[in-house]
C-alpha positions as CSV (number, residue, x, y, z in Angstrom):
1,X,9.4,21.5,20.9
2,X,9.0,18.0,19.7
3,X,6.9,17.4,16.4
4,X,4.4,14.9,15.9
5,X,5.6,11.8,14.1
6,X,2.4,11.9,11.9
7,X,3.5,14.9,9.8
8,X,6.4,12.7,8.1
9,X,4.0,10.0,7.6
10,X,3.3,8.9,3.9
11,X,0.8,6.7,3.3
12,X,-0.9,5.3,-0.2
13,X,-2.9,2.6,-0.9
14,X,-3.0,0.2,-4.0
15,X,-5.6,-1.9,-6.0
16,X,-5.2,-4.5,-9.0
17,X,-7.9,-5.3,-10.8
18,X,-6.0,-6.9,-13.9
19,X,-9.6,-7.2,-16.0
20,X,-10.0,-2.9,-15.2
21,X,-6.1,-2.2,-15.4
22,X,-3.1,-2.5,-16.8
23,X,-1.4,-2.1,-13.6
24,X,-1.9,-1.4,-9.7
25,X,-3.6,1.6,-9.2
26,X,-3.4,4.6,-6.4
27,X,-6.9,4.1,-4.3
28,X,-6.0,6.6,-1.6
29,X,-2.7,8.9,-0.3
30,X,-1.8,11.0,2.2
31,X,0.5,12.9,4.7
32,X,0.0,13.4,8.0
33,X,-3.0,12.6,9.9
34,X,-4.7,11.5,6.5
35,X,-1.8,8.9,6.2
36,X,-2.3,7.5,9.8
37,X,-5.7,7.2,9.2
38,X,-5.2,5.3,5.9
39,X,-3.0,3.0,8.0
40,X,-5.5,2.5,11.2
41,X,-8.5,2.1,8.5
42,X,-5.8,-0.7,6.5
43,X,-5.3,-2.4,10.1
44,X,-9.0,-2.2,11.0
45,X,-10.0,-4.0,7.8
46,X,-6.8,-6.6,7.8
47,X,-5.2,-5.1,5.2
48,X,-1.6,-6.1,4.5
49,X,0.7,-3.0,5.8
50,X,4.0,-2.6,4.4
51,X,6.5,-0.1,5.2
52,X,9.0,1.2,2.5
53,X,10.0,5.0,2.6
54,X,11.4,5.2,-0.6
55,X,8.6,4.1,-2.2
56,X,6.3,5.7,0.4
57,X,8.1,8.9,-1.4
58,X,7.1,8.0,-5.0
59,X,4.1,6.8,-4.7
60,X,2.8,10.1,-2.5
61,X,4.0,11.6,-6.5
62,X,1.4,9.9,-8.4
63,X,-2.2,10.9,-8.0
64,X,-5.4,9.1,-6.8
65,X,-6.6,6.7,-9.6
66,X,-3.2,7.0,-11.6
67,X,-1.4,3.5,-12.4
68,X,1.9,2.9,-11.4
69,X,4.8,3.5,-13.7
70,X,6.5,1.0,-15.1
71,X,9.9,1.3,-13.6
72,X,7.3,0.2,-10.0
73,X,6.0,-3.1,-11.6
74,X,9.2,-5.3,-10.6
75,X,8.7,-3.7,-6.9
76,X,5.1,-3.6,-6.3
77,X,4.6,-7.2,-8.1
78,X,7.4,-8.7,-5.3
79,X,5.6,-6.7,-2.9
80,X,2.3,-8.7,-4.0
81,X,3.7,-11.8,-4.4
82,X,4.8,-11.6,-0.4
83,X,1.5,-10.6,0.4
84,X,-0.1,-13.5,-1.8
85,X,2.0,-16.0,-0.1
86,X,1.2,-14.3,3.0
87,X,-2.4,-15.1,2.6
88,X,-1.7,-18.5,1.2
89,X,-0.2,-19.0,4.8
90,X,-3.1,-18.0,6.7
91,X,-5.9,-19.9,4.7
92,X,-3.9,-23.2,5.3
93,X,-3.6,-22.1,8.7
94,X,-7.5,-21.4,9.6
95,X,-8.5,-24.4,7.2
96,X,-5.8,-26.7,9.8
């Protein structure tokens, strides 16, 4: 019997708000179902999607509303920075 690929899946979304925080925060996580609805919701609104198991694995430790750990900031902030220049990309692009 072949298993659905949704019951591996992690999923966890993030927020910064540097004036409300002292790091990114956990906004929503899930396995399952709840993860690829987190995704489809993510893609639905343009949300940046990235894929990283490992973290997928350690986030899907910390609970909703919780900052990240230290030992994340060097990975989430290059995770960020990609996104930002990502978005940098596409503004010059529509504005062209």
């Amino acid at each position: 019997m072949k298993e659905s690929k949704s019951k591996y899946a992690k999923a966890s979304a993030l927020r910064y708000d540097p004036k409300k925080n002292n790091a990114p925060v956990i906004t929503a996580k899930g396995r399952g179902e709840l993860a690829e609805k987190i995704i489809e919701i993510a893609k639905k609104e343009n949300i940046p999607i990235t894929k990283n198991n490992a973290l997928a694995d350690i986030l899907d430790g910390l609970d909703i509303y919780e900052e990240i750990p230290p030992e994340l900031y060097k990975v989430i902030a290059n995770i960020f920075a990609f996104l930002h220049k990502l978005n940098e990309k596409a503004a010059k692009s529509f504005l062209s």
